[in-house]
C-alpha positions in Angstrom: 0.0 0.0 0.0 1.1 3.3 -1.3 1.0 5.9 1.7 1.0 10.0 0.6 3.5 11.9 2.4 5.9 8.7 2.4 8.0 8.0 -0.7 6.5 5.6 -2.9 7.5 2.1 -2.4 9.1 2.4 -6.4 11.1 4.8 -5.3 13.4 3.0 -2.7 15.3 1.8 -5.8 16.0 5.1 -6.9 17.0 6.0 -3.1 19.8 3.3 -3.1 21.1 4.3 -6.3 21.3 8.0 -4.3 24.1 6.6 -2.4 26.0 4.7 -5.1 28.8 7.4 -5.3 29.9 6.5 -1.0 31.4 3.2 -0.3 30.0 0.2 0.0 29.4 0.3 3.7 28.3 3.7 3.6 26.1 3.3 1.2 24.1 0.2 3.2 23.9 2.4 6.3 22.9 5.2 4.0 20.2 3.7 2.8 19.2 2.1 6.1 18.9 5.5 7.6 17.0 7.2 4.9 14.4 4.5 4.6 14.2 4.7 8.4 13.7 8.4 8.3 10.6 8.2 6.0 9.4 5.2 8.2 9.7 6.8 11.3 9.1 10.9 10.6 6.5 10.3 7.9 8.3 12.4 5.5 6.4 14.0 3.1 5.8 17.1 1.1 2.8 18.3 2.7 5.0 18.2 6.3 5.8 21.3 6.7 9.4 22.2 5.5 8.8 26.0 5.4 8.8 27.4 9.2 8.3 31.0 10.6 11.4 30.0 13.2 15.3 30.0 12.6 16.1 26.9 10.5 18.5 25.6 8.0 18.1 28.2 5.5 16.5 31.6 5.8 14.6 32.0 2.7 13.2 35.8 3.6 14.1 37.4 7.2 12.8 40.8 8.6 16.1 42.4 7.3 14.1 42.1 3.6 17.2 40.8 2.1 17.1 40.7 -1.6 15.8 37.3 -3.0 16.6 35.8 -6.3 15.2 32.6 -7.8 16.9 31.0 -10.8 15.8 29.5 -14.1 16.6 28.4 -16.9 15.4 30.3 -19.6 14.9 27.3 -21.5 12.3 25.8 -19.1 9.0 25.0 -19.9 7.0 28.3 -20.2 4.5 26.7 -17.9 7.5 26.2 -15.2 8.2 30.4 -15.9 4.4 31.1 -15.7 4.2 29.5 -12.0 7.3 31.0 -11.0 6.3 34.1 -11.4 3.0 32.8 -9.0 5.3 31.7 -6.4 7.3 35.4 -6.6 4.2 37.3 -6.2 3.3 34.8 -3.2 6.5 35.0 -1.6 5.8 39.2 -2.2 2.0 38.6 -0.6 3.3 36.5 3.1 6.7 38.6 3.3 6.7 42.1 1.3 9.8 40.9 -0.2 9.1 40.4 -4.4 11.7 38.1 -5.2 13.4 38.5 -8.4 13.6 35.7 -11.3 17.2 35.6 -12.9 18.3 33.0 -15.5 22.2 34.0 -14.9 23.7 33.5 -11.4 24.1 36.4 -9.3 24.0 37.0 -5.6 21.4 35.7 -2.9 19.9 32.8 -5.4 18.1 31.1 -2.9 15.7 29.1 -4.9 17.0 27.1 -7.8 14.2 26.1 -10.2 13.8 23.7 -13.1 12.6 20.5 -15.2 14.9 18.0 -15.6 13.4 17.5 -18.8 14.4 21.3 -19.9 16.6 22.8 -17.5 20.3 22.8 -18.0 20.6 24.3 -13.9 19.1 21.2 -12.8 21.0 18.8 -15.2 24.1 20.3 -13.9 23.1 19.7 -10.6 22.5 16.2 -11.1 26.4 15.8 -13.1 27.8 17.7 -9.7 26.3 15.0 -8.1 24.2 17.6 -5.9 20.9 16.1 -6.9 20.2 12.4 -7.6 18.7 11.8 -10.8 17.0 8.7 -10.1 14.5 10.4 -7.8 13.4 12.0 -11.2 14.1 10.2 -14.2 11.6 8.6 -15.9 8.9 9.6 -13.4 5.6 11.2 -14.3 4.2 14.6 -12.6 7.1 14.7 -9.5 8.8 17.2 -8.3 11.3 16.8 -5.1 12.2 19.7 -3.2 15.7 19.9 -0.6 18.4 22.2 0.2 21.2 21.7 -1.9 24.8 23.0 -0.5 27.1 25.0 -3.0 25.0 24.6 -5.9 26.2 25.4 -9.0 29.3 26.4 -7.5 28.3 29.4 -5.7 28.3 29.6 -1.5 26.0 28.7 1.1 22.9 26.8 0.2 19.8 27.3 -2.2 15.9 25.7 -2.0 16.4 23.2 -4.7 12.7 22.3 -6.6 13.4 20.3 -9.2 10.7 18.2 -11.1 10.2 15.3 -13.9 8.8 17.1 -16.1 6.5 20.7 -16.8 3.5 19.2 -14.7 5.9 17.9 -11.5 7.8 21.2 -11.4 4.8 23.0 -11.4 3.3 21.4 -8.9 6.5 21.9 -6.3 6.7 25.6 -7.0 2.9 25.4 -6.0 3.6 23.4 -3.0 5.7 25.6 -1.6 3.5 28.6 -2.1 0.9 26.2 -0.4 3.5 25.8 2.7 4.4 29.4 3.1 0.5 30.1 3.3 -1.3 30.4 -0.1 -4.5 28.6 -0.5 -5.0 27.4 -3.9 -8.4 29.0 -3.0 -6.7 32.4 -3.0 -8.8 33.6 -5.8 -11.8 31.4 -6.0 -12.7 31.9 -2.4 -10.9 34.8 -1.4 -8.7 33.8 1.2 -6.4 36.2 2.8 -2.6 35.4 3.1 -1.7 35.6 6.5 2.1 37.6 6.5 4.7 36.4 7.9 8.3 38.7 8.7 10.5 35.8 8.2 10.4 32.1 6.6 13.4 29.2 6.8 13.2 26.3 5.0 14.1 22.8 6.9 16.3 20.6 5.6 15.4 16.9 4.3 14.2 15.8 1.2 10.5 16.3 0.3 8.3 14.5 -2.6 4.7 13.6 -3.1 6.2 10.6 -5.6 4.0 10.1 -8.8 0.4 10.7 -9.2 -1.8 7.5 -8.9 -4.1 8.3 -11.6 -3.3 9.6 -14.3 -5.8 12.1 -15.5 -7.5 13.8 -12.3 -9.9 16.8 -13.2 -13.5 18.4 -13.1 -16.4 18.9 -15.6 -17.8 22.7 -15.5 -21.1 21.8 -16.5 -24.6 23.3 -16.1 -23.2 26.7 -15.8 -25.7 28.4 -16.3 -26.9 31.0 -15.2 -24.5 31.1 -12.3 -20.8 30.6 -13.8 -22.0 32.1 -17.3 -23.4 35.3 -16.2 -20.3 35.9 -13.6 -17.8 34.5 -15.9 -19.3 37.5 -18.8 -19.4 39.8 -16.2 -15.9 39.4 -15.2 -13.6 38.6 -18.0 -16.4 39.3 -20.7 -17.1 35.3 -22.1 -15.3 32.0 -21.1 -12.1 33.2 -22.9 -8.3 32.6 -22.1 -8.8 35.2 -19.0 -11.1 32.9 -17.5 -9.5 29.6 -18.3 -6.4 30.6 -16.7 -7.8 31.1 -13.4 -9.6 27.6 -13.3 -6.2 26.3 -14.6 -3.8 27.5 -12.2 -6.9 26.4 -9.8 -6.0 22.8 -10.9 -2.6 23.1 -10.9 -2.2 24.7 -7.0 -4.8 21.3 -6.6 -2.3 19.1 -7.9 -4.8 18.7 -10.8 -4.1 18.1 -14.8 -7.4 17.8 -16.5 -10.1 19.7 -17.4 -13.4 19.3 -19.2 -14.4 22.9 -20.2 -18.0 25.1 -20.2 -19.7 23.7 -23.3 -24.0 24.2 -22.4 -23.5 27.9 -24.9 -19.9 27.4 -25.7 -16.7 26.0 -27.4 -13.4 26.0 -25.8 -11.4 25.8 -28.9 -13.9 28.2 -30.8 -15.0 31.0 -28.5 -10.9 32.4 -28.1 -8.2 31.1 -29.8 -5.7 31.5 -27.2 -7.6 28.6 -24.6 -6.0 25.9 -26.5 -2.4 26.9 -26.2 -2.6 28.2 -23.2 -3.5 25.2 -21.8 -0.8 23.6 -23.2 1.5 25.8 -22.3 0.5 25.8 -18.5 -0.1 21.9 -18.4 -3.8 21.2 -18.5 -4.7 18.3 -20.5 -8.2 19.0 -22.5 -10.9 16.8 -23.9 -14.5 17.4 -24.4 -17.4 15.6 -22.8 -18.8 12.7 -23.2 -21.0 13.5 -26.3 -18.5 15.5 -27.7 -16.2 13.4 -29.8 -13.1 14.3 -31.4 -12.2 17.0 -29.8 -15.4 19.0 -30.9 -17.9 21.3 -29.2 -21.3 20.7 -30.0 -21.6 24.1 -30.4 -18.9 23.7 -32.7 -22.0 22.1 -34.4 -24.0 24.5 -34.1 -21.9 26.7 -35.4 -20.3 25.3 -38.4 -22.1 22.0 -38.8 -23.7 20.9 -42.3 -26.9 18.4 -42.0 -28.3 16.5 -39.0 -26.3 14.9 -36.5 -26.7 11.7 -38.2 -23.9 9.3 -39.0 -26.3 6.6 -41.1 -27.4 10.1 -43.6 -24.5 12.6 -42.7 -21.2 10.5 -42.3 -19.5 12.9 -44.5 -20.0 16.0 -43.0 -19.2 14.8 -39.4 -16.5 12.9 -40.7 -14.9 16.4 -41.9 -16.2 18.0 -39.0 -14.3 15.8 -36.5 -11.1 15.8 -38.6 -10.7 19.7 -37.8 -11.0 18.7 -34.1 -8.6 16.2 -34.4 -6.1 18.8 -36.6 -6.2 21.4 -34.3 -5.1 19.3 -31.2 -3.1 16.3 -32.5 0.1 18.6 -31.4 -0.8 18.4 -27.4 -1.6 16.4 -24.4 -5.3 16.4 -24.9 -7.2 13.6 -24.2 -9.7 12.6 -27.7 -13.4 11.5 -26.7 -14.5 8.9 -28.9 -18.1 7.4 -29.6 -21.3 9.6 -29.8 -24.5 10.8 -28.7 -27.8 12.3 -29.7 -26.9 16.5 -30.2 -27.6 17.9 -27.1 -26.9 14.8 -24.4 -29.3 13.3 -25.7 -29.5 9.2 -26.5 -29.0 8.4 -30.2 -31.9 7.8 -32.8 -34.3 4.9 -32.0 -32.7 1.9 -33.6 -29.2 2.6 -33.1 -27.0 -0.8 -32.8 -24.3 -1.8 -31.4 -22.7 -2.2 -34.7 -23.4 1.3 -35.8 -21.4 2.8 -32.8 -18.6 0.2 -33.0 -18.2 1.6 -37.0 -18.4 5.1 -35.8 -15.6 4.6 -33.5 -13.5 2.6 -36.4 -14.1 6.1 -38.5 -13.1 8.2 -35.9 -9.8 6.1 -35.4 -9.4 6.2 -38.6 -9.5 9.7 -38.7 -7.1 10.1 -36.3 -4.7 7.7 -38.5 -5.1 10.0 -41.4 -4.6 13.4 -39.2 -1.7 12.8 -37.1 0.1 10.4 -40.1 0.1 7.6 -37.4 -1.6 4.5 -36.1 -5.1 4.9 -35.0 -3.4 4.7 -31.5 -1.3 7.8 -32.2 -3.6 9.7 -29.5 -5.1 8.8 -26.1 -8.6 8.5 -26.4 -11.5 7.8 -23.9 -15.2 6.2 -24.1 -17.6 7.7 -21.9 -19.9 4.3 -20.6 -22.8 6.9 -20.1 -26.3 6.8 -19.9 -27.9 4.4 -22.5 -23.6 3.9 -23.9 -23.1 1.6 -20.7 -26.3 -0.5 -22.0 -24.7 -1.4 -25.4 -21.3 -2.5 -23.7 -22.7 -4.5 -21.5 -24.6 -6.3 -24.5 -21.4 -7.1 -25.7 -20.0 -3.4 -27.4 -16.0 -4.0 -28.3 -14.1 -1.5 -27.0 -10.7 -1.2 -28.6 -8.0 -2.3 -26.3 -6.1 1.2 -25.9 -9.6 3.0 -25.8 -9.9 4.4 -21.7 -13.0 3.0 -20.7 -15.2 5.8 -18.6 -17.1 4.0 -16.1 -19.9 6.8 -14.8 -22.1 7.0 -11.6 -26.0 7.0 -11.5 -25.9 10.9 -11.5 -26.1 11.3 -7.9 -22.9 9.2 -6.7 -23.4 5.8 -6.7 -21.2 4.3 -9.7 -23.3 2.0 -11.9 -20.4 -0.6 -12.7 -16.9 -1.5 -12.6 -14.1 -4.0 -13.6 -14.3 -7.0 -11.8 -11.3 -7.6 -9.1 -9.7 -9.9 -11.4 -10.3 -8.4 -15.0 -7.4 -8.6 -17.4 -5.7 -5.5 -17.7 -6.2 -3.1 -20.3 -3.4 -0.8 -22.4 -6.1 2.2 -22.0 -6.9 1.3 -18.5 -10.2 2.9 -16.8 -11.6 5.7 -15.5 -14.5 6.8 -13.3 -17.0 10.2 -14.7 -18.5 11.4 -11.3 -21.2 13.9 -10.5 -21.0 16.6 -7.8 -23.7 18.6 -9.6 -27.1 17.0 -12.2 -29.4 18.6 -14.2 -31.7 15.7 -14.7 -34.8 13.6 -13.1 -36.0 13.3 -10.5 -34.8 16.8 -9.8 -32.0 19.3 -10.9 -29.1 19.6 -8.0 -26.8 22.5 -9.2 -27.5 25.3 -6.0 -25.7 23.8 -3.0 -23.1 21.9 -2.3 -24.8 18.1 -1.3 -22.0 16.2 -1.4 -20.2 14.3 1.4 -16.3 13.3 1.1 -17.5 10.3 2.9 -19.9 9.1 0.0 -17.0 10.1 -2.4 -14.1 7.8 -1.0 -16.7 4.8 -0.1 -17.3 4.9 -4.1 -13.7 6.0 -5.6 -12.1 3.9 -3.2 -14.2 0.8 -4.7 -13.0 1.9 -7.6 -9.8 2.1 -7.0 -9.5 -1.0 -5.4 -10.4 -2.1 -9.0 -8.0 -0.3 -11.5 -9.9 2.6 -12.4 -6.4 4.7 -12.0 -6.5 6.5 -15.6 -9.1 9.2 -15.3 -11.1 10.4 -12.3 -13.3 13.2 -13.7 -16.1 15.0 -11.7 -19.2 17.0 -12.7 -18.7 20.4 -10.4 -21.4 22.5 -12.3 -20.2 26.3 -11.8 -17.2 24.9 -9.6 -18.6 27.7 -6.7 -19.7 26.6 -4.5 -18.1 22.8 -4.4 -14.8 24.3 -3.6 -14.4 21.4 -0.2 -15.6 18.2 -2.8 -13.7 19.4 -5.5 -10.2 19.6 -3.3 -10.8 16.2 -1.8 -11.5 14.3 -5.2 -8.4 15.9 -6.3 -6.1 14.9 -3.2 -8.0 11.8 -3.1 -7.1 10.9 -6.6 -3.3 11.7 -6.0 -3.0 8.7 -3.8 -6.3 6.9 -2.8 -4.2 4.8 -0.6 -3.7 8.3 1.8 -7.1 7.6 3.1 -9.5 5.6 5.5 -13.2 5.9 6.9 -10.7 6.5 10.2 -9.0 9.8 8.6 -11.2 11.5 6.2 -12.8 13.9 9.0 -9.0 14.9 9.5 -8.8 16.2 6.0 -12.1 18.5 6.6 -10.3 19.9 9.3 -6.9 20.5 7.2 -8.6 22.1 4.8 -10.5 24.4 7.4 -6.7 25.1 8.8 -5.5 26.2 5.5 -8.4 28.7 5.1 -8.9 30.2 8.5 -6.4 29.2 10.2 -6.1 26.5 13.6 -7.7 28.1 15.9 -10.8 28.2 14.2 -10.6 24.9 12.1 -11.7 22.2 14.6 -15.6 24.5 14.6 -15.5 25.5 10.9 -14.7 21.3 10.1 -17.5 20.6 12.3 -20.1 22.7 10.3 -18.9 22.0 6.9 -19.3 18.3 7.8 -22.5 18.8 9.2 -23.9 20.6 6.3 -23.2 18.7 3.5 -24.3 15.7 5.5 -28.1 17.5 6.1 -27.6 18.3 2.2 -27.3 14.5 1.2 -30.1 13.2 3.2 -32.2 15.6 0.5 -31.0 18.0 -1.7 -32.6 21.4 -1.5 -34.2 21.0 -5.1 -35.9 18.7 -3.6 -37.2 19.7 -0.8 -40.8 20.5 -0.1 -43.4 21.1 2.6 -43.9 17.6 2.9 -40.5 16.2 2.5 -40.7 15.5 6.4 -43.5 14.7 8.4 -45.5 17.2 11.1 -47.2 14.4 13.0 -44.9 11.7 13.9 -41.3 12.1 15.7 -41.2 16.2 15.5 -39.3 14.8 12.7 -39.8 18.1 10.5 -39.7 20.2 13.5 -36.2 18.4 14.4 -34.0 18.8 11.2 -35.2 22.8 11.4 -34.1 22.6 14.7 -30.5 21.1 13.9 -30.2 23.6 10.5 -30.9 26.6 13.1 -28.4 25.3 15.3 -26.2 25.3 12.8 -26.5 28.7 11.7 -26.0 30.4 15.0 -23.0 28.4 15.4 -21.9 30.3 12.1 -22.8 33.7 12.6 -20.6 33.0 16.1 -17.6 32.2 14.3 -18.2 34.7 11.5 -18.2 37.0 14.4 -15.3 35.8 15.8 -13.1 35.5 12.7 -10.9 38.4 12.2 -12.1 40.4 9.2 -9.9 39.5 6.8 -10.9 35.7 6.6 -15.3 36.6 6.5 -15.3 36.4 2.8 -14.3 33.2 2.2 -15.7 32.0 5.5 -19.2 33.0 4.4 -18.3 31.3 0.5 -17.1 28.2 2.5 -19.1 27.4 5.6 -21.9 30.3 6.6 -24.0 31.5 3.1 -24.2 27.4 2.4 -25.7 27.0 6.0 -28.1 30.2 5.9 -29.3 30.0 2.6 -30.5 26.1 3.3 -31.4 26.7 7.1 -33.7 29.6 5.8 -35.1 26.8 3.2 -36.0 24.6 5.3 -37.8 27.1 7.7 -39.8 27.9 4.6 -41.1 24.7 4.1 -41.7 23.9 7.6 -43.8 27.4 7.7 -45.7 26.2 4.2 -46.3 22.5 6.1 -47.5 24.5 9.5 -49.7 27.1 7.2 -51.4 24.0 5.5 -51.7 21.7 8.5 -54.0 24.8 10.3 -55.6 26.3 7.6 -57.2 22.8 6.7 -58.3 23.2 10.3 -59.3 26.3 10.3 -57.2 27.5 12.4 -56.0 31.2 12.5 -53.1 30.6 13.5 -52.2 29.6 10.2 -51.9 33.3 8.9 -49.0 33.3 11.2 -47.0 30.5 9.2 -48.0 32.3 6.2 -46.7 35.4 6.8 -43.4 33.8 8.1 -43.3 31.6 4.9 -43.1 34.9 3.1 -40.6 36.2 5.2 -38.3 33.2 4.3 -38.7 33.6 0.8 -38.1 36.9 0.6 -35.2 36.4 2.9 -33.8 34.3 0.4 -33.4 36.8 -2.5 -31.9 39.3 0.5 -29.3 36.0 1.1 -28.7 36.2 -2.6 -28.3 39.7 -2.8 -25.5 39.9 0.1 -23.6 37.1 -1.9 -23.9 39.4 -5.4 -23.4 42.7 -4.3 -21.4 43.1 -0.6 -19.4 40.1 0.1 -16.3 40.5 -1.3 -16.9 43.6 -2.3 -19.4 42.3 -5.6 -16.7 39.9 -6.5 -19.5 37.4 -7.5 -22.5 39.1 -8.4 -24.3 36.4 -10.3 -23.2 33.4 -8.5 -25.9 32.4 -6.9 -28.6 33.2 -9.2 -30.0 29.3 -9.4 -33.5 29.0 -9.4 -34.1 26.4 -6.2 -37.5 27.0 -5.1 -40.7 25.8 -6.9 -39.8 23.3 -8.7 -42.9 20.8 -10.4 -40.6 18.6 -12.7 -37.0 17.8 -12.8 -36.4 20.8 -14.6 -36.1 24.5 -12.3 -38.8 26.7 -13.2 -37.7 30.1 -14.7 -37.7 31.9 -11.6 -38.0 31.1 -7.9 -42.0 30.6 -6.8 -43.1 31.0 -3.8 -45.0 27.9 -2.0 -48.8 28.3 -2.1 -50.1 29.5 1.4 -53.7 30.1 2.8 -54.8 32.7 5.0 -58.2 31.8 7.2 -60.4 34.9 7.8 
């Protein structure tokens, strides 16, 4: 069992070969001690190695000493992109901007580079400074150390040194994670807490290799919420946007992203998403009914004919071979098979051996693009919907095709490989929802999703191979910002956690954003919340959801909501100023905005329970029923216009109340109520 925070069992290899330039009896007692070291101290990269007191190295002091971090040019331009992160970090916790040379000079205290790319780091590694083994042929790691006289100037530097574009990147992030960046800087707004002097500890630090391969989300349903802010803001979902959700993923340790398709197309609406992409590290594909690397707005757009291979083949078959074209130079992922247009299931009649020929062509086409086998790209199968009913009566999949098992839509995963099955050279993946818009109800307001649900499921499939793409349906990524950090650690090394341990990681994450003192209460909540949100999702709920007459059973989960939110406004309250923003994102607007639902309902349930008596009591309940629902445009309001200073005006604009089919109505309605004269 692979534990994060250890070195990877594959590495101990690489460690021995560490000491192969001592002699032979130093080199067994150097090994001996370094394996005990990880045994016994848990060594890891998310143990802290940056301090505020004296240590090894002082990487900023209160003097404001000049800092320096070195590159080589010649780096990935990802690599220089994320530096230049990390400088304005370093600036944020200490008020020192550190500079970014590519020639040595005086007080280089960070050394930087790919070993892939950078010449400072190969050098390193010929001085025999920095063992190459711990990096060489390894996928997405990065290790961090102090390094002493490197590159033959004095004292020490902060050696991060990674595998390749994606491992670097994610050490540069991790230590602006240590010194006290959230990756939720921007999406949640919290505050850097400043610091007048940081040290670095020495020891060697590495998260080893990623356990699956492709870990990412699905914005999806953004509408209105993400759309509306995201024109607002940066004016459409253009490379502005995108580079905020991708440095997201990258700070999360993340690589893979399915973009905002319901009104748009990555490739198509700005031609700068694609490259940039590329160029920072995320690895695109389109959704499941998109194949070949094609929006179906793309469709829309350009599109000749019905979306109809029997009558059109021709005209998708040209249609996909742009996709293919304009991506078969990057990472990106190709989405094979296909849909009705619109997520929708294919024609009536559609056999197995129609979608097995469509597949052949769009293999083909990707022979005829790249000049290459029909292998030449990765490519994934979405087992979706009505899809999962055709391989399971008997659909061949080719062998180097990821197959993309998917959940029921509300977390439950509908099938997976059995314990034994023979491996595959495209391996599996898992398509996960955190947000539906679909029967028997929409869930796209509130976040309902508990971690513990999450790892009973991914840990199931883990357990069964699916290690080559976790992907997750976050709708407008606000306000999922807990789930989506968990899948994302979670897919890193599935093996890091236990039904014993997962409550811990609510309260690290709490630490991160507010700070100890107040993470053991904020934990609390957040668990509590999205635990009361997965027994029914607020989309769902009605006036007679729970009942009046038996167990105060309606009167009860009020009660607890209630409870909850006083406990928030107290630590809102308490919280110094700073931190309220993205306290009220993370833990308190979640908690009001539902507690307040549920007192609506339970004043509709009261209003109809007396009225049918009679009773005038029942003007009472109506009157507060109004209240609530009028309270919950206020709630919205305070969200749009003074949190965070209007920051997210739009964001929670989701119809949730009034719904008479799966589908939201177009505007919130309130609950009939009767008044007795």
């Amino acid at each position: 069992m692979r534990h994060k925070n250890l070195l990877p069992t594959n590495n101990y290899r690489s460690v021995r070969r560490a000491f192969s330039c001592l002699g032979k009896e130093l080199r067994r007692l150097g090994t001996l001690l370094l394996c005990l070291a990880f045994v016994v101290t848990d060594l890891m990269a998310a143990q802290p190695f940056i301090d505020t007191q004296k240590g090894a190295m002082v990487l900023v002091d209160s003097n404001h000493q000049q800092l320096n971090i070195l590159v080589d040019a010649a780096d990935h331009k990802g690599v220089l992109r994320a530096l230049n992160n990390l400088a304005t970090d370093i600036n944020k916790v200490s008020g020192v901007k550190p500079g970014i040379v590519t020639k040595q000079t005086e007080n280089c205290r960070i050394i930087v580079g790919s070993l892939d790319q950078s010449s400072l780091i190969q050098q390193l590694v010929k001085e025999g400074r920095l063992n190459e083994a711990l990096l060489k042929g390894k996928r997405e790691t990065y290790v961090i150390t102090l390094v002493k006289r490197p590159l033959g100037q004095k004292g020490q530097a902060l050696v991060i040194a990674g595998s390749d574009k994606r491992g670097t990147t994610y050490g540069i992030y991790e230590v602006s994670k240590q010194i006290g960046v959230s990756p939720w800087y921007f999406w949640a707004d919290v505050p850097v807490k400043t610091q007048p002097s940081l040290y670095v500890k020495r020891g060697l630090f590495t998260d080893g290799e990623p356990a699956v391969r492709y870990r990412g989300i699905f914005l999806n349903d953004e509408a209105p919420c993400l759309t509306n802010w995201t024109k607002a803001t940066f004016g459409n979902y253009n490379h502005q946007f995108y580079e905020t959700v991708f440095e997201l993923l990258l700070r999360l340790k993340g690589n893979f992203l399915w973009p905002a398709m319901w009104n748009n197309a990555f490739y198509d609406d700005d031609p700068l998403n694609g490259p940039l992409a590329d160029e920072m590290g995320i690895i695109m594909s389109t959704s499941h009914h998109e194949p070949c690397a094609r929006a179906q707005k793309e469709w829309h757009r350009y599109g000749s004919g019905p979306w109809n291979y029997t009558t059109n083949a021709g005209a998708l078959d040209t249609f996909w071979a742009g996709g293919i074209q304009r991506m078969m130079h990057t990472e990106d992922i190709v989405t094979v098979g296909m849909r009705g247009d619109g997520d929708e299931p294919m024609e009536r009649g559609t056999n197995i051996a129609l979608l097995e020929n469509i597949v052949a062509r769009q293999r083909a086409i990707i022979a005829e693009q790249t000049g290459r086998g029909v292998d030449a790209l990765p490519q994934v199968w979405a087992l979706y919907k009505e899809v999962q009913a055709y391989y399971d009566q008997g659909m061949t999949v080719p062998d180097d095709v990821t197959l993309l098992y998917a959940d029921d839509n509300w977390g439950s995963i509908r099938r997976l490989p059995a314990l034994n099955a023979k491996p595959r050279k495209g391996g599996y993946g898992v398509y996960y929802h955190f947000d539906y818009v679909g029967g028997p109800r929409n869930s796209k307001w509130m976040n309902v999703t508990q971690i513990q649900r999450v790892w009973e499921q991914m840990n199931l499939a883990w357990e069964r191979g699916v290690d080559r793409i976790w992907i997750v349906n976050v709708g407008d990524l606000k306000p999922m910002e807990y789930p989506i950090t968990f899948w994302m650690d979670m897919a890193w090394n599935p093996d890091r956690f236990n039904p014993s341990n997962l409550y811990e990681h609510t309260v690290s994450f709490c630490k991160q954003q507010f700070g100890e003192a107040e993470a053991a209460e904020a934990a609390r909540l957040l668990n509590l919340y999205s635990k009361y949100n997965a027994r029914v999702t607020p989309e769902q709920l009605n006036d007679r959801t729970f009942s009046l007459d038996y167990y105060n059973e309606f009167e009860q989960v009020v009660s607890d909501y209630k409870a909850l939110d006083a406990a928030a406004d107290a630590q809102f309250n308490r919280l110094e100023p700073a931190y309220r923003d993205a306290y009220d994102q993370l833990i308190r607007f979640p908690i009001k905005a539902c507690s307040n639902l549920y007192e609506l309902y339970y004043a509709v349930a009261m209003n109809k329970k007396l009225a049918a008596k009679k009773d005038k009591a029942a003007n009472a309940w109506a009157d507060k029923a109004k209240t609530c629902f009028e309270r919950d445009t206020q709630l919205a309001d305070y969200y749009h216009k003074t949190m965070s200073n209007g920051k997210w005006n739009h964001m929670m604009s989701q119809v949730h109340i009034g719904y008479t089919s799966w589908n939201e109505p177009r505007r919130n309605i309130m609950p009939n109520v009767t008044y007795v004269d």
